[in-house]
Structure formats: C-alpha cells, structure tokens
N, C-alpha and C positions, 0 to 999 in steps of 0.2 A: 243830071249826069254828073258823075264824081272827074273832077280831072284832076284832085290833086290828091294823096290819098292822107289817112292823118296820119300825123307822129307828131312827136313831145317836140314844142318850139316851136311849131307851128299856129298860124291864127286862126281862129274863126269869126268871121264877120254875117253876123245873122242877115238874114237875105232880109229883102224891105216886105215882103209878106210876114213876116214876124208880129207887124203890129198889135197884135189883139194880144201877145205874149207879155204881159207888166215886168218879166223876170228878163227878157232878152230882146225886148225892143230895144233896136239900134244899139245890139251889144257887139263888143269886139272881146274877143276871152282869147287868152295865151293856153294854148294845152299845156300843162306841165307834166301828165303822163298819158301816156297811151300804150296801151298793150291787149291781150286777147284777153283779158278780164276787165277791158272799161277803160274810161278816160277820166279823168281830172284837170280841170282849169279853172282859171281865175278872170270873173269880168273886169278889165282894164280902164274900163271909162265911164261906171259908174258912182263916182263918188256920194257918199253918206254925210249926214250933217255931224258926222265925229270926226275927232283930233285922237292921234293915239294917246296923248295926253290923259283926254276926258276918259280915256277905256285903262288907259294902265299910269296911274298918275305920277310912278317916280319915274316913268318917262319924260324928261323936260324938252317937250318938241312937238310943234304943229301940224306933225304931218297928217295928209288926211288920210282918212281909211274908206275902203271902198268897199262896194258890197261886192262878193266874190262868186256870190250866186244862192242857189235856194236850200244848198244843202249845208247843216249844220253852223248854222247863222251864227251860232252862239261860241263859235271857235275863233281864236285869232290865228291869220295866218300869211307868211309873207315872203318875197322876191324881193331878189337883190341882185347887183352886180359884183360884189367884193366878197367871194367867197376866199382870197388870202386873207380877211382878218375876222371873217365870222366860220369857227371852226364845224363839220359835221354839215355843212352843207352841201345837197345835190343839186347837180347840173341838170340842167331841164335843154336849153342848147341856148348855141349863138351867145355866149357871155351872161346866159341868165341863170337863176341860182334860187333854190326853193327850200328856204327854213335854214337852219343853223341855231347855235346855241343861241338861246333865246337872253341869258343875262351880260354874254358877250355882250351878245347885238345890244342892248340897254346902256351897259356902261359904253360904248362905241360912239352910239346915238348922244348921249348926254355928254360925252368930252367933244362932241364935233366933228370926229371923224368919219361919220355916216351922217349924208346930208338926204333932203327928200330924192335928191336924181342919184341915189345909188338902192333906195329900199321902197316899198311899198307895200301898206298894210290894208288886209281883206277880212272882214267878217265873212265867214261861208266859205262856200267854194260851188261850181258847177261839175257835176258829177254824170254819167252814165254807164249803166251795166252794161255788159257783154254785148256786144252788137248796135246797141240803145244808137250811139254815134252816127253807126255807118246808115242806118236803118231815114235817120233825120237829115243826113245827106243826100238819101237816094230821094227823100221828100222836098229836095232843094229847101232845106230850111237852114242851112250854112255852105258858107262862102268857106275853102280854105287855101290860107296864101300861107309864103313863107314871113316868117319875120325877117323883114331886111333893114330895118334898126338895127337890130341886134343886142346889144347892152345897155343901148340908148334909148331903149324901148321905155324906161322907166323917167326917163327927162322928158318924154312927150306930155303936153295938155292932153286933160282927157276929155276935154269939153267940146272937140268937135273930129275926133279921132276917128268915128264911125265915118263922118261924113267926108273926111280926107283919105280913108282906106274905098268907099264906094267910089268918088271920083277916080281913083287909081283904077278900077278894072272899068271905067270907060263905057261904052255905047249906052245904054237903055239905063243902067245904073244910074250915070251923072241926072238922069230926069228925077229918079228916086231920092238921090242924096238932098236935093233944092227943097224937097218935099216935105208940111210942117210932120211933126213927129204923131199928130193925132189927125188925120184926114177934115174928122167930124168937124174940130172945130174951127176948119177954114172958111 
C-alpha cells in the first residue's frame, strides 16, 4: 500500500525484500524528478571505489563518486547544496540542487569553496518510465519518506544510511535493518 505518494525530494528506501536486486539492495535514492513521464533519482549510499579526481583529473579533490544507478553509468552527474554560486542549477526540493555549470562547479571545487558536504558526484542515475514507479510501489518494493535533512542530506555517511532510515519507520523494520545484507551467508 502507497501512503506517501512520490514527488521530487522525496526518498526512496528499497524495502528489505530488495535483496536478490545487486542494483538496489539496501538503497536509499533521492528523486530528483517525478512527473507523468517517469522519475529520475540518484543512489545516496552507494559509493564506488573512484574519486572525482580519478574520473576528471583537473579536478583536485577526493570526493567520492557513487553509483547513481543502472542507467547510463557512463555519465557524470551531481547534487548540491549552493546553487548561489553554481549558476543554471535546478531545485529538486528542501535545499537540494541537481547540475549547474559544470566548469564553475570545477574552478569552485579546486579554490575550496565547494567542500564534499555541499556536492556529490554519481556515475548513472536510477530511472523509470511512465508509471514504472507507482507500479514498484504497489509491489512494496519502496519505502517513500520525506527528506527531513534537507540540505544536509549531502553531509550524511552513506555507510549505514539505509540502516538509520529502516530504524526510523520502526516495528518489523528495526528486525530487518540488524539483518546481514546477504541472508546466505549467515
């Protein structure tokens, strides 16, 4: 059953039956759009063993990149909080902010003025057609809550984020969250 419905800003926290999914086991994705032609979001707390460095190298900066999901891996793509100094930015909601100039944001990142807790960068993205969403809802295969971070979303660890958003909606869950991430190999 749906109780919340989606829109942009909103989370998705894949339900603990997800497991057999390698793309959305114990994911949390931000929607950054929703509308009646589909949704777009970005995985939150999957990080990848790259540095934007390694992917764009006159970027002089550690931050890590995360996989954004299964669609179009091969694209760089990213959220922020400071859409006053990265210009051609859209608001996704709650202080969040999706793309801007891309050689701003560079010379920004390399003088220091963009630290990891204002940006974060995605290989992919998580995509669905028309209805694709509502359809994987009704199959309880996501949780959706509001983001109540809000801009702070991007200072969070993403190392145990699933398991601090399942603890939050409480009863049956919190048994789930405890639970190793592969059954099998308990």
């Amino acid at each position: 059953m749906i109780s919340v419905l989606p829109k942009k800003g909103n989370l998705l926290i894949a339900e603990p039956s997800t497991l057999g999914d390698f793309s959305f086991n114990r994911s949390v994705i931000l929607l950054a759009e929703h509308n009646n032609d589909g949704s777009v979001g970005f995985i939150l707390n999957k990080p990848l063993n790259y540095t934007i460095n390694d992917l764009v190298p006159e970027i002089e900066a550690i931050f890590e990149v995360y996989n954004g999901g299964p669609v179009e891996q091969d694209n760089l793509y990213f959220i922020h909080n400071v859409p006053n100094i990265i210009p051609s930015s859209i608001e996704i909601a709650n202080g969040i902010y999706w793309g801007g100039d891309f050689e701003t944001t560079k010379a920004l990142i390399n003088s220091g003025d963009i630290s990891k807790k204002n940006i974060r960068f995605f290989l992919g993205y998580s995509g669905w057609s028309k209805g694709q969403l509502e359809n994987e809802l009704k199959e309880n295969s996501w949780i959706i809550v509001e983001n109540n971070q809000k801009s702070k979303l991007l200072a969070k660890s993403s190392q145990h984020f699933w398991k601090e958003k399942i603890d939050e909606l409480g009863g049956e869950y919190v048994l789930f969250s405890n639970a190793p991430s592969d059954p099998m190999l308990n």
